[in-house]
ZATIKOL-218172 format. One line per 5 residues: number of its first residue (from 1); for each residue x negated, y, z of N, C-alpha, C. Coordinates in Angstrom, 3 decimals. Example, Ala and Ser with C-alpha at 12.3 -4.5 7.8 and 13.67 -1.06 7.14 Angstrom:
residues 2
1 = -13.190,-5.690,7.800,-12.300,-4.500,7.800,-13.200,-3.300,7.800 | -12.850,-2.250,7.080,-13.670,-1.060,7.140,-12.900,0.030,7.870;
end
This chain:
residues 266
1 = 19.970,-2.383,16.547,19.005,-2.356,15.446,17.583,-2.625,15.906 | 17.141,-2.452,17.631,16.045,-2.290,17.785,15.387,-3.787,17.367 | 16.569,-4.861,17.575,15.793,-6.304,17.484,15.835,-6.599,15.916 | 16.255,-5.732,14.849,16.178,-6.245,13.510,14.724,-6.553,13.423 | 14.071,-7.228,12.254,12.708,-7.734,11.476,12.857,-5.915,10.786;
6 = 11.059,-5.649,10.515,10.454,-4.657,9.874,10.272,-5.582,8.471 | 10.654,-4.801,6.982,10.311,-5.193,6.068,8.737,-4.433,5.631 | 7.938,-5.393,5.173,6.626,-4.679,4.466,6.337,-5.741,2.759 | 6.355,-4.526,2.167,6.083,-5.193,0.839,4.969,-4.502,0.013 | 4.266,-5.020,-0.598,3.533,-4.916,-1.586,3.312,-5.808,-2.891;
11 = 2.592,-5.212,-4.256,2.406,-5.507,-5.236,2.059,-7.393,-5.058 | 1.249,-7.228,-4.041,0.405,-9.042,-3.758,0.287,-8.689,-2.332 | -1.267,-9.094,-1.935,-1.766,-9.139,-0.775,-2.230,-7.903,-0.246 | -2.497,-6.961,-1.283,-3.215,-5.505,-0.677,-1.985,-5.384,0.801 | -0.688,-5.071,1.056,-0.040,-4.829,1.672,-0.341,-5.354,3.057;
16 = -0.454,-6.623,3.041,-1.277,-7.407,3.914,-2.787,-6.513,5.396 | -3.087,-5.742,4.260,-4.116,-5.040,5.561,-3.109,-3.833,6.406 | -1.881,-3.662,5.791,-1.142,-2.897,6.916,-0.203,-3.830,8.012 | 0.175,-4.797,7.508,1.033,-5.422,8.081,0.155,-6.334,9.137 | -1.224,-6.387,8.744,-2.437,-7.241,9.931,-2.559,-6.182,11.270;
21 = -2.595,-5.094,10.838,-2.803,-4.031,11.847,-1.274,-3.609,12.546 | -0.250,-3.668,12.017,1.348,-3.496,12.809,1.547,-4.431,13.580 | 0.857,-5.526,12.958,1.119,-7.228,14.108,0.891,-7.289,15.127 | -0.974,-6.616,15.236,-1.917,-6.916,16.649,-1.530,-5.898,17.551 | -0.744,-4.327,16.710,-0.657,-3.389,17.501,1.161,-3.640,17.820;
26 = 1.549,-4.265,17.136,2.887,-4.348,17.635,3.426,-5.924,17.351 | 3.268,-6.624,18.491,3.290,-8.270,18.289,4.652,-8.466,18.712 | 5.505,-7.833,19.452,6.846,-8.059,19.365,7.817,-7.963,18.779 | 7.347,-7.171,17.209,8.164,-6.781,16.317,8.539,-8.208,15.287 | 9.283,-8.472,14.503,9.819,-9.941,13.467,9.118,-9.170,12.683;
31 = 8.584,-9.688,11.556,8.219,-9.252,10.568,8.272,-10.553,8.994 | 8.760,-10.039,8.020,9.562,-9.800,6.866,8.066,-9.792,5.447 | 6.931,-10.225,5.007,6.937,-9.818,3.862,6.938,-10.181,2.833 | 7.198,-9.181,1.558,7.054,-9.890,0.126,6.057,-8.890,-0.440 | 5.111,-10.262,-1.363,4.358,-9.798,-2.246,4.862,-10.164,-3.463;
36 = 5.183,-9.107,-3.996,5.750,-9.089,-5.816,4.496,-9.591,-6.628 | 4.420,-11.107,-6.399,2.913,-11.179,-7.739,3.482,-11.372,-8.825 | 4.998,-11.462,-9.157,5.498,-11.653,-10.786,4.922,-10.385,-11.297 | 5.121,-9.393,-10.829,5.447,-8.275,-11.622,3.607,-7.539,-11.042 | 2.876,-7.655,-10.677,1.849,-7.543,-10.607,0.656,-7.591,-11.748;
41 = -0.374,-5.792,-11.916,-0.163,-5.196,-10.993,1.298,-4.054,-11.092 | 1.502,-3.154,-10.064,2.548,-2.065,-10.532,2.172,-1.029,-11.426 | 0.737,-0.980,-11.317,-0.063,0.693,-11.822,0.485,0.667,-13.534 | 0.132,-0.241,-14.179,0.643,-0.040,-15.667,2.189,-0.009,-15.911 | 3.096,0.362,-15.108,4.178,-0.001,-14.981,4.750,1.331,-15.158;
46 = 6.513,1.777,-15.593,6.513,2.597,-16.075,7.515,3.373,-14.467 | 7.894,4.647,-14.478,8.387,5.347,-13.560,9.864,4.325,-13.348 | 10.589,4.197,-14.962,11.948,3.297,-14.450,11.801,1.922,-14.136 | 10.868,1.515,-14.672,10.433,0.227,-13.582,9.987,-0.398,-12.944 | 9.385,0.542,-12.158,8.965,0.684,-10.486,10.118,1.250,-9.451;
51 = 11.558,1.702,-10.385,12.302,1.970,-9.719,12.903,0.643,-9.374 | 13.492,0.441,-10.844,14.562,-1.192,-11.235,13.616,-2.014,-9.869 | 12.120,-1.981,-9.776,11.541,-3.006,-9.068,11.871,-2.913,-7.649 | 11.330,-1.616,-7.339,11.948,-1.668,-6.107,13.338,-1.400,-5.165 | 14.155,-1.082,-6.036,15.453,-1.155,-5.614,16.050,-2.648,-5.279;
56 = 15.252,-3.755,-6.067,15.479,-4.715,-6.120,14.721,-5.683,-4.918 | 13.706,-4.992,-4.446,13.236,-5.044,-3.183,13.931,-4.985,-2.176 | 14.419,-3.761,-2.037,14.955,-2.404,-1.104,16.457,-3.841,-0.522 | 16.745,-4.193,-1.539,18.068,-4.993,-1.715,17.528,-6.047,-1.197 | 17.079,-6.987,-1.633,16.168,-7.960,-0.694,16.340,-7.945,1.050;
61 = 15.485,-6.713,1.510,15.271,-6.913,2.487,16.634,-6.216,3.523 | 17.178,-5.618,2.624,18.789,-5.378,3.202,19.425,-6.948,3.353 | 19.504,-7.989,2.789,19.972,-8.845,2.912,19.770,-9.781,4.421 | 18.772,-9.087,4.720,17.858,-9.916,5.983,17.970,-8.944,6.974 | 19.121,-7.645,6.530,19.478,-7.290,7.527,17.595,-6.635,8.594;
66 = 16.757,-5.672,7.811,16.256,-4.912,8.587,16.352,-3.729,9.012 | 15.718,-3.228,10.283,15.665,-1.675,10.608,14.828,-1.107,9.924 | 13.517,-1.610,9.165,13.047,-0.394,8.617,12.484,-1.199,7.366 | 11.788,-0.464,6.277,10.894,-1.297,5.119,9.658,-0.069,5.202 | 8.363,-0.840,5.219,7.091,-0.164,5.144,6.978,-0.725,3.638;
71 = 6.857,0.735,2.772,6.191,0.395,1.173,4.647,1.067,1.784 | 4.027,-0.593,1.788,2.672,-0.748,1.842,2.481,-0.641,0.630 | 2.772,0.457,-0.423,2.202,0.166,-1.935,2.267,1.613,-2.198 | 1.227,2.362,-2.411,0.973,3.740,-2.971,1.324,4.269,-4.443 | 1.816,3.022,-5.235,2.899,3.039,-6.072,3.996,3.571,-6.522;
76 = 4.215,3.091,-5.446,6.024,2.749,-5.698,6.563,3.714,-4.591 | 5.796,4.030,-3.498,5.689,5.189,-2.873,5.834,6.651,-3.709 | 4.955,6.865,-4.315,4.693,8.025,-5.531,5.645,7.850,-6.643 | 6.269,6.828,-7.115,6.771,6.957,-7.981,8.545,6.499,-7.803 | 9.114,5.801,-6.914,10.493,4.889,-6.658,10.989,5.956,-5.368;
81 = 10.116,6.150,-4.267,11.216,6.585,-3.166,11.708,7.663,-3.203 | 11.106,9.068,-4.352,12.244,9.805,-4.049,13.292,9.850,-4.502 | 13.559,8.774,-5.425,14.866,8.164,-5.708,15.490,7.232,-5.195 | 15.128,6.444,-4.210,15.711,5.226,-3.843,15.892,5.593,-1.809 | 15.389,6.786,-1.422,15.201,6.767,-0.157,16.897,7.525,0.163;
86 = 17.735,7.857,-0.309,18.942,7.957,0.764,19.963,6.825,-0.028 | 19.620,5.772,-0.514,20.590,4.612,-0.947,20.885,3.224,0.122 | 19.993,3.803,1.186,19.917,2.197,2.171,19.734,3.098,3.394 | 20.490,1.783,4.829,20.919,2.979,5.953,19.670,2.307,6.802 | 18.329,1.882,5.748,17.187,1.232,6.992,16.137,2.429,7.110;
91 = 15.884,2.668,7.939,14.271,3.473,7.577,13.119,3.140,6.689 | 12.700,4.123,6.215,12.123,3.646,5.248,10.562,4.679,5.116 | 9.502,3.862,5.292,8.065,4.685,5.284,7.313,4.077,4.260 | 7.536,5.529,3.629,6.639,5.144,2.220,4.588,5.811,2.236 | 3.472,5.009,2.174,2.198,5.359,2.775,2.109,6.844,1.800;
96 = 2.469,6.859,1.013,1.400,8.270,0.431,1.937,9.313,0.972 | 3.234,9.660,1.384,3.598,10.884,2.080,3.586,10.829,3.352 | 3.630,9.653,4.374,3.613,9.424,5.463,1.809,9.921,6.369 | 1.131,9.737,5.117,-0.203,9.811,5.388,-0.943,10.692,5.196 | -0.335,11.639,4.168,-1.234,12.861,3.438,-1.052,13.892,4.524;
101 = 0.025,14.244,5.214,0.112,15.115,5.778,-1.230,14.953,6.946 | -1.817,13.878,7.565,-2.667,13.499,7.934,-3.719,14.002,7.426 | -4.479,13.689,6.576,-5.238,13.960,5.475,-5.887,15.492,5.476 | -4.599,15.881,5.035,-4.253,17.848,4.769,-4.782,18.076,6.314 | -4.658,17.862,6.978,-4.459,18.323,8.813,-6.078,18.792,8.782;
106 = -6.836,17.637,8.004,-8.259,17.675,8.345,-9.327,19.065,7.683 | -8.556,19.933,7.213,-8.835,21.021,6.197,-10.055,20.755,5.304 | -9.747,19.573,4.686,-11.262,19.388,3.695,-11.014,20.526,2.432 | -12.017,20.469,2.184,-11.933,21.433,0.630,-11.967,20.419,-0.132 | -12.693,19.517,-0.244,-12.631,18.763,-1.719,-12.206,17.277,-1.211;
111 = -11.800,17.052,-1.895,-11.046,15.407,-1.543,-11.040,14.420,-2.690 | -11.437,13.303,-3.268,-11.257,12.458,-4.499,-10.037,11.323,-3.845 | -9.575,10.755,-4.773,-8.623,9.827,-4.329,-8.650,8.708,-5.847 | -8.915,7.742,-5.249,-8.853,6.636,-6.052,-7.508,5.723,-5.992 | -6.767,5.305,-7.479,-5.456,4.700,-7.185,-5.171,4.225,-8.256;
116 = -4.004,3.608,-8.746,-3.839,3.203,-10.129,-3.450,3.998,-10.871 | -2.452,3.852,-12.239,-2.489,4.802,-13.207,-1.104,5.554,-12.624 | -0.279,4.827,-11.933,1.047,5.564,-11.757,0.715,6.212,-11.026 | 0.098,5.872,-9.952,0.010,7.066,-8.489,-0.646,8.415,-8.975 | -1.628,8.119,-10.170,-2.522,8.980,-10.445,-1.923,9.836,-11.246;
121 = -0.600,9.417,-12.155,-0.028,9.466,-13.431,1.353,11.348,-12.330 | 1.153,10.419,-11.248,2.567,10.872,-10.657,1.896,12.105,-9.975 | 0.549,12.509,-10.037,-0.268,13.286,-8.911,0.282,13.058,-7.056 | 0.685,12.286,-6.674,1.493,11.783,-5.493,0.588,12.547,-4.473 | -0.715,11.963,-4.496,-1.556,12.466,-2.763,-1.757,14.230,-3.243;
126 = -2.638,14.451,-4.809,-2.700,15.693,-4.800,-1.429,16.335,-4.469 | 0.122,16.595,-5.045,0.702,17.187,-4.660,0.898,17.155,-2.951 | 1.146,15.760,-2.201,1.523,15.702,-1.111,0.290,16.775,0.048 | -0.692,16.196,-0.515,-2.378,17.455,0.476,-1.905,18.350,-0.177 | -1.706,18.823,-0.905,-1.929,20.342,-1.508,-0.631,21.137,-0.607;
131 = 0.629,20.301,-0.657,1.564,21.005,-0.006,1.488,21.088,1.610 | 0.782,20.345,2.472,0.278,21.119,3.690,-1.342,21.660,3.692 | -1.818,21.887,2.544,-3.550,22.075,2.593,-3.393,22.864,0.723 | -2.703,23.774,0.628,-3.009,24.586,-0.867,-4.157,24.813,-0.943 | -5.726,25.287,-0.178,-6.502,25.744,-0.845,-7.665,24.444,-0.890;
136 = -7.045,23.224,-0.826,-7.686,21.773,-0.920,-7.621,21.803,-2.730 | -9.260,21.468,-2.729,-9.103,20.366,-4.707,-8.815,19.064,-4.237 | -8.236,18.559,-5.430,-8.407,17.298,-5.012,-8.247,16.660,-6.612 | -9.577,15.565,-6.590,-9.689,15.022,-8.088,-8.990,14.059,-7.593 | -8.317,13.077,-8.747,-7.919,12.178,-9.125,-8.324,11.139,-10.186;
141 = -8.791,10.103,-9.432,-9.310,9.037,-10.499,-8.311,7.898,-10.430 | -8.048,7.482,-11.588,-7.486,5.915,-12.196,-8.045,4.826,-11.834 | -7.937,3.784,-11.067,-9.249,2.510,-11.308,-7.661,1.194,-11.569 | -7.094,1.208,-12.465,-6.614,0.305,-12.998,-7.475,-1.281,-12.340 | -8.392,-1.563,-13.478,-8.966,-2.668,-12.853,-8.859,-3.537,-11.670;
146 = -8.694,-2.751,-10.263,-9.348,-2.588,-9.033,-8.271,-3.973,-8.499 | -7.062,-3.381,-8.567,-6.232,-4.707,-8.277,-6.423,-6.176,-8.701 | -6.358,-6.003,-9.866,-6.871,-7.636,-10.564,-8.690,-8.057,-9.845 | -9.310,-7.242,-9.821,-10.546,-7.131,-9.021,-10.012,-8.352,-7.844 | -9.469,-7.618,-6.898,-8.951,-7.883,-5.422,-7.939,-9.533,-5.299;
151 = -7.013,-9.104,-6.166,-6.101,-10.838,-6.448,-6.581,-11.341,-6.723 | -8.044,-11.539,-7.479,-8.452,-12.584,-8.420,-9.989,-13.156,-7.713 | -9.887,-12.170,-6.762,-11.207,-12.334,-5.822,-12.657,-12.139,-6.576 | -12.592,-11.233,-7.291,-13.783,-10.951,-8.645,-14.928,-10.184,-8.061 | -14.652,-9.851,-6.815,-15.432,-8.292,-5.998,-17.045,-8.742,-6.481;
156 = -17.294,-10.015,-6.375,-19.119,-9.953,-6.564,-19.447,-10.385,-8.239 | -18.312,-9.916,-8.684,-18.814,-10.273,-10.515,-19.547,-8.899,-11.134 | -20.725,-9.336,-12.087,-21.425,-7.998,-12.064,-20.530,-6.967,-12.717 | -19.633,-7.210,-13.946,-18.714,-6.820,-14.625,-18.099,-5.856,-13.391 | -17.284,-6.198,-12.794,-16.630,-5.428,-11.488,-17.179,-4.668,-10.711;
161 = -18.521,-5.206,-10.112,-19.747,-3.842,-9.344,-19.826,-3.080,-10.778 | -19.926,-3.179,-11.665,-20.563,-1.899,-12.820,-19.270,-1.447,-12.767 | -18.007,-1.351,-12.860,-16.909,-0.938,-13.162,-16.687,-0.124,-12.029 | -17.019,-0.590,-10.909,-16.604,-0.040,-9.280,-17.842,1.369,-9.246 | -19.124,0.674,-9.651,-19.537,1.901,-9.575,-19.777,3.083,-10.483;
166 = -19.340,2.679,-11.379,-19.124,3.936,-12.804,-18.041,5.021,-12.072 | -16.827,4.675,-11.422,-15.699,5.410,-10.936,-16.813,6.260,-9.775 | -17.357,5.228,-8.862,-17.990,5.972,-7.810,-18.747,6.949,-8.229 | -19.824,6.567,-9.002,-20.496,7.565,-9.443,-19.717,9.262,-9.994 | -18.731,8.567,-10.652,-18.282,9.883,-11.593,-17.579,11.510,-10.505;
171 = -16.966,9.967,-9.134,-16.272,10.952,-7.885,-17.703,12.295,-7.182 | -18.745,11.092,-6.961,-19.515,12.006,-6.362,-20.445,12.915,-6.848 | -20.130,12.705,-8.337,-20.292,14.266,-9.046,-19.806,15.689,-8.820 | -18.662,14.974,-8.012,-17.697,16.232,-7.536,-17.861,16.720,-6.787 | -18.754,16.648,-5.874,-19.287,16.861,-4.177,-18.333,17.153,-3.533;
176 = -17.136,15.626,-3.841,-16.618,15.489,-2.800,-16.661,15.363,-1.419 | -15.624,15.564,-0.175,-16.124,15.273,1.267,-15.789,14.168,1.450 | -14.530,13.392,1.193,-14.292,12.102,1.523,-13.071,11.942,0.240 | -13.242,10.657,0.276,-12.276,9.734,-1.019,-11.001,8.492,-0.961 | -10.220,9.011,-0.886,-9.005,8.233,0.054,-9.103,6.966,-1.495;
181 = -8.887,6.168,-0.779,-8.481,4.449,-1.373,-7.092,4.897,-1.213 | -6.203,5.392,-2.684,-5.428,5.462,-2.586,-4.237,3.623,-3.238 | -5.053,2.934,-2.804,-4.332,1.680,-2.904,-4.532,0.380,-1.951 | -3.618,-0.123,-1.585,-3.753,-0.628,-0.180,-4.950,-2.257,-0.452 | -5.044,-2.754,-1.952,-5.984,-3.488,-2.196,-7.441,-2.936,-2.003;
186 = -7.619,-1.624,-2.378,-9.126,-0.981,-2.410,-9.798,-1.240,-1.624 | -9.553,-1.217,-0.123,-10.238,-0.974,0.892,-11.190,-2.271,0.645 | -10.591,-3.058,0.354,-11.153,-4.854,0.568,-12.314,-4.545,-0.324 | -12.192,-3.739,-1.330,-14.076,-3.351,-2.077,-14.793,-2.232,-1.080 | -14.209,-2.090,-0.215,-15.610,-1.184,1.103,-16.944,-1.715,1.058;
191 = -17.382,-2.653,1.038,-18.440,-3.498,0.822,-19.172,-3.099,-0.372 | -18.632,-3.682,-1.643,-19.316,-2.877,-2.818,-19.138,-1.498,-3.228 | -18.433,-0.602,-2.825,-18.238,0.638,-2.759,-19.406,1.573,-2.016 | -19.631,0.596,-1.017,-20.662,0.888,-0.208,-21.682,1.345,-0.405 | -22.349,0.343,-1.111,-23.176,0.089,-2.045,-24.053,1.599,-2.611;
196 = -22.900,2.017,-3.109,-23.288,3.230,-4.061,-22.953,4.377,-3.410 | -22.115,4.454,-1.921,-21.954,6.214,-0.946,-21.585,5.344,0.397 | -21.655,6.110,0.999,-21.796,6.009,2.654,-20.686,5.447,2.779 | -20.131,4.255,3.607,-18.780,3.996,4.138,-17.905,4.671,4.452 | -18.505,5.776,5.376,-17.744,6.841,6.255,-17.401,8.210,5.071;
201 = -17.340,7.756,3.994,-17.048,8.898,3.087,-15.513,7.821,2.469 | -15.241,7.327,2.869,-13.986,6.472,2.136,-12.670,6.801,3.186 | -11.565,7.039,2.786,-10.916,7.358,3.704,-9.664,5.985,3.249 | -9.211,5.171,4.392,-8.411,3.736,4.478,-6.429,4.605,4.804 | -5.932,4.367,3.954,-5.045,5.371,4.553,-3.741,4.365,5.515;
206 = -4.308,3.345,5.682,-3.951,2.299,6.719,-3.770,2.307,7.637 | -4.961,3.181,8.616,-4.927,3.790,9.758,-4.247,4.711,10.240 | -4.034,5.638,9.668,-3.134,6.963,10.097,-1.603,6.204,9.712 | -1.275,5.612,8.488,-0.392,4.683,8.179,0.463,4.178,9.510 | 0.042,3.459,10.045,0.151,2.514,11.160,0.709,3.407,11.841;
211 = -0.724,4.185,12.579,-0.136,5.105,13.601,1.365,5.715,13.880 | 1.234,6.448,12.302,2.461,6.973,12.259,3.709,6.216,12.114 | 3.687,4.852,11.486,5.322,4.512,11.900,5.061,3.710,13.164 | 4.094,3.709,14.040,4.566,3.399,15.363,5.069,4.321,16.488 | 4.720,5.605,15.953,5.070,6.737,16.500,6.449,6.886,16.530;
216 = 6.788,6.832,15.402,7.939,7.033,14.461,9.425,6.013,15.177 | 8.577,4.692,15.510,9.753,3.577,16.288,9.725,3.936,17.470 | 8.806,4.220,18.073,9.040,4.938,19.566,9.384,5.680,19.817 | 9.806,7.082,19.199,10.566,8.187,19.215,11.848,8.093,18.665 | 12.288,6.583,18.019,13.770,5.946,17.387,14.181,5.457,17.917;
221 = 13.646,5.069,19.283,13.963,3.711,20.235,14.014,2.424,19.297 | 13.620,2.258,18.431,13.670,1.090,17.247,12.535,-0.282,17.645 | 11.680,0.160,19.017,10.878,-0.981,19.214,11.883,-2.005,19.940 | 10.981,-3.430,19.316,11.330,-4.943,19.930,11.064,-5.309,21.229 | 11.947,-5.779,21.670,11.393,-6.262,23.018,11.035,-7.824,23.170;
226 = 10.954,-8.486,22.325,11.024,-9.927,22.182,10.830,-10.426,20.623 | 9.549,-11.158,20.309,9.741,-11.676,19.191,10.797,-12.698,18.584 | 11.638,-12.967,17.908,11.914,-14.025,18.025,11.455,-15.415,16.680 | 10.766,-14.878,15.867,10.658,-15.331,14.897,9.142,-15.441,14.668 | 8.378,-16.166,13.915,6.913,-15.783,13.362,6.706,-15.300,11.885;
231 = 6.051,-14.462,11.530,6.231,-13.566,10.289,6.515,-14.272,9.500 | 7.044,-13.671,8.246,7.549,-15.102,7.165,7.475,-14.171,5.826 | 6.869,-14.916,5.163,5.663,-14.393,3.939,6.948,-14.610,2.594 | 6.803,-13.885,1.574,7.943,-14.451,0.697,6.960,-13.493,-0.707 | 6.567,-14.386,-1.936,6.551,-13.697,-3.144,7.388,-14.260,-4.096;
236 = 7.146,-13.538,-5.537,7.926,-13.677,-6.280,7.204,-14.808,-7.609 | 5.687,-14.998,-7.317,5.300,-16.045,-7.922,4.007,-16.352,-7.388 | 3.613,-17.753,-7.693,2.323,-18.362,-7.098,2.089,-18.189,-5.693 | 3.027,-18.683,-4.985,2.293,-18.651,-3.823,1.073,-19.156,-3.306 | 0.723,-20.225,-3.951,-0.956,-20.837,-4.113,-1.803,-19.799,-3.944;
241 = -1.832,-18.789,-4.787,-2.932,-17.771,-4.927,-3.076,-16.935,-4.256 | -1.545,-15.985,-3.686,-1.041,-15.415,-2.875,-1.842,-15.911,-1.497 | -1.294,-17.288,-1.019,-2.085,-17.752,-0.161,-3.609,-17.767,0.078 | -4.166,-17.881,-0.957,-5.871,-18.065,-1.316,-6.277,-16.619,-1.165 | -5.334,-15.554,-1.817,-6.058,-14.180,-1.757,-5.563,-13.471,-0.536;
246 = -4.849,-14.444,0.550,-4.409,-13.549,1.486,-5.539,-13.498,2.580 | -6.236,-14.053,2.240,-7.234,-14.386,3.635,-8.613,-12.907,3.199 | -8.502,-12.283,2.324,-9.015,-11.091,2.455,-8.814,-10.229,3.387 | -7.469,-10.297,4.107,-6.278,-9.370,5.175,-5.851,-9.924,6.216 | -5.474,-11.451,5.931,-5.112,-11.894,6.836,-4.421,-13.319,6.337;
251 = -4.974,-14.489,7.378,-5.080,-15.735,6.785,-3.074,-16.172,6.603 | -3.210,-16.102,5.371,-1.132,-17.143,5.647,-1.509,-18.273,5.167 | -0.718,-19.075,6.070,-0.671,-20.542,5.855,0.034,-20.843,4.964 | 1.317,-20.266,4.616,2.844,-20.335,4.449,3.223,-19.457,3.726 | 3.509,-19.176,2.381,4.576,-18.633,1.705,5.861,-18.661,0.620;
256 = 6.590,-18.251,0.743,7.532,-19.274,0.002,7.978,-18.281,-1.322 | 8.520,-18.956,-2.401,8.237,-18.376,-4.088,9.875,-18.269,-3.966 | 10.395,-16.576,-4.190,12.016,-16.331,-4.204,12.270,-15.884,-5.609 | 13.227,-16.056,-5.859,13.547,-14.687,-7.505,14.382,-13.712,-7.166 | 13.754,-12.327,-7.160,14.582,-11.159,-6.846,15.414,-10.917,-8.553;
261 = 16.651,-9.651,-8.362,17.710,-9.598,-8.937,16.519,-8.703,-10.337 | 15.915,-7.877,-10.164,15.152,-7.560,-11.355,14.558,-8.037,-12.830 | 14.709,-7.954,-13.723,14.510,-8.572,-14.833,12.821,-8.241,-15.303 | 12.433,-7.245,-14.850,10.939,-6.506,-15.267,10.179,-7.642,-15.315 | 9.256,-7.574,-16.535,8.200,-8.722,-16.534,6.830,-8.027,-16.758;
266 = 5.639,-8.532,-16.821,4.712,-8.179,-17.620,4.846,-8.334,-19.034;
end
């Protein structure tokens, strides 16, 4: 199993800033991803079909025969794996629980977390901090928007800074300590986020992310010893754009347009 491909998927390209950082830190591994832009974004999407979606994923990358799938999507994480995680014999690291325990470690008292409507809908990070960190608050804000923001490359439209910073503003009413980007597109607004609170008050949950499933393959014996392949990009529509918005994360030359078994549309 150690020489199988790692699957990483996300909604579009947000997924992309984890899978840039698994590459440089682990260049011998195959790597596998799909960005679902049919069904993009996931946040308005309902609990059963973010399941239907990603089971239909999950199936996907079973076909290609991997050892593990990284849900680079704080989504489908919060809302699909605790139903879909003992149906497939790959490993499987989903970011919002993989990471919170991280998080919690740091004993903040107040914490904001920015994400879409499901993650927010599902309380995913609050429950996950609260259950190693109970006497942690932790607000929860919605930024719907934020994705279409990020795919559509909108970050310097004034419409979008007023939208980005209405949320900001409303968090640091809270005198919060730090504010997890609970979506793997967010980070890419650090820049205009900026803007309106200190950088170092944003927490990327990418980093600890990483860490931990490299930890995780080295204590599985699951690392590669040999690449044999070069990553190979796969969505479910427009790869044109896909391509155009991947260079926020990381430049693809190459992606190719599949149809998974799911029927879910917008």
């Amino acid at each position: 199993m150690n020489n199988c491909p790692i699957g990483i998927f996300d909604s579009g390209v947000g997924g992309l800033s984890v899978f840039s950082q698994l590459f440089q830190l682990l260049p011998n591994e195959d790597y596998i991803y799909f960005g679902d832009t049919l069904n993009l974004p996931y946040g308005n999407k309902t609990k059963e079909q973010l399941i239907e979606i990603t089971e239909s994923i999950f199936d996907f990358f079973k076909s290609k025969n991997v050892k593990a799938v990284v849900m680079a999507c704080n989504t489908t994480s919060a809302t699909a794996y605790a139903t879909l995680k003992s149906y497939y014999n790959f490993k499987i690291y989903p970011v919002v629980q993989s990471v919170s325990k991280c998080i919690a470690d740091e004993n903040y008292k107040k914490i904001g977390v920015f994400a879409t409507n499901a993650t927010i809908n599902a309380h995913a990070y609050k429950n996950e901090i609260q259950k190693y960190n109970p006497n942690c608050i932790v607000y929860e804000t919605a930024c719907p928007e934020w994705v279409n923001i990020v795919e559509n490359e909108l970050q310097d439209d004034e419409k979008s800074i007023k939208n980005i910073k209405l949320h900001v503003d409303e968090m640091l009413s809270k005198k919060v300590e730090k504010i997890v980007l609970g979506c793997t597109h967010y980070p890419y607004l650090t820049d205009v986020l900026s803007q309106f609170a200190p950088p170092n008050l944003f927490i990327n949950p990418a980093y600890s992310f990483v860490r931990y499933i490299i930890n995780d393959l080295k204590n599985s014996e699951l690392l590669n010893t040999k690449r044999t392949f070069e990553p190979k990009f796969y969505v479910s529509s427009n790869p044109k754009q896909f391509i155009s918005a991947s260079k926020l994360f990381y430049n693809v030359d190459n992606a190719m347009e599949i149809s998974l078994s799911s029927k879910v549309k917008n």
